[in-house]
N, C-alpha and C positions, 0 to 999 in steps of 0.2 A: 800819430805818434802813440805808443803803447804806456798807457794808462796802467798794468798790470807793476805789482809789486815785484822789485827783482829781488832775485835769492840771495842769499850770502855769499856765497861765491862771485856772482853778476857783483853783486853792490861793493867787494873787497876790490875786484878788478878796475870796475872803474872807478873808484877813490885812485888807486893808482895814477890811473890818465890825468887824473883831476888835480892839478897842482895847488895846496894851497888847502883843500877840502880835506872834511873832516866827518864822522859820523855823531852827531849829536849827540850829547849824554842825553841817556832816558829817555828816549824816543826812537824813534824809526827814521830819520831825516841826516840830513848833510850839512856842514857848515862852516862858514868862513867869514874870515874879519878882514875885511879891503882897508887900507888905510893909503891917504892920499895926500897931498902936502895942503891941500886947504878945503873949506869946505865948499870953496865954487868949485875945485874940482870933484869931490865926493859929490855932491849935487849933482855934476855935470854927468857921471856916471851913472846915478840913480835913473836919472829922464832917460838916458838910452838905455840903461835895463828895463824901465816900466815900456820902454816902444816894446822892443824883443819879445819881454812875458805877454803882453796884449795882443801880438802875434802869434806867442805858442797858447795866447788862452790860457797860461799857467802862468800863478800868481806868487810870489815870493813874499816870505815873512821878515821883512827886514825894519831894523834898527839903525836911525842916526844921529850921533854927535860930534859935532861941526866938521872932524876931516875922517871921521870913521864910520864905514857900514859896516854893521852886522849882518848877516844876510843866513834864511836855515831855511830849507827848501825839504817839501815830503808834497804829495801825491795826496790829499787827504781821502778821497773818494775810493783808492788801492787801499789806503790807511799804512802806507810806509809812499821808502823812494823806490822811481820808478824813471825811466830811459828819459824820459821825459824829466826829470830832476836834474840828469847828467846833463841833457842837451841842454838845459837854462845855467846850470853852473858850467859849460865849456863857453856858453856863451858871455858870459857874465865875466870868465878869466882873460877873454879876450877884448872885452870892449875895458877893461883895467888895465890892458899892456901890460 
């Protein structure tokens, strides 16, 4: 998966695809707030994001309290977002229904 920084253009476009996402104030990264009716469901979410990022090897900087993730996602190594950001936040949209 390409590790490289995408352009402005790349990274407008897919926020588009990406429902829910957002580009981080003051940073280079994406971001979104899952809210979920309790926190064993936010929980339940987290454990099968942490599978997924373990499998892309890309790791997300998230926040939770009790039914809310924060979740803001960059490439640190490119030092922005990268195809590899979009691929964990499609994935991330999807295991939240």
């Amino acid at each position: 998966m390409a590790r490289e920084k995408l352009s402005a253009d790349a990274r407008k476009a897919a926020l588009a695809r990406l429902s829910g996402w957002s580009e981080a104030e003051g940073r280079d990264a994406i971001t979104k707030r899952f809210v979920f009716k309790d926190f064993n469901a936010a929980f339940g979410f987290m454990t099968r994001a942490a599978l997924m990022a373990e499998k892309l090897d890309h790791h997300p900087e998230w926040f939770n309290v009790y039914k809310t993730v924060e979740v803001t996602l960059s490439t640190h190594d490119a030092g922005g977002v990268t195809e590899l950001d979009v691929t964990l936040a499609d994935a991330m949209n999807k295991l939240a229904g």
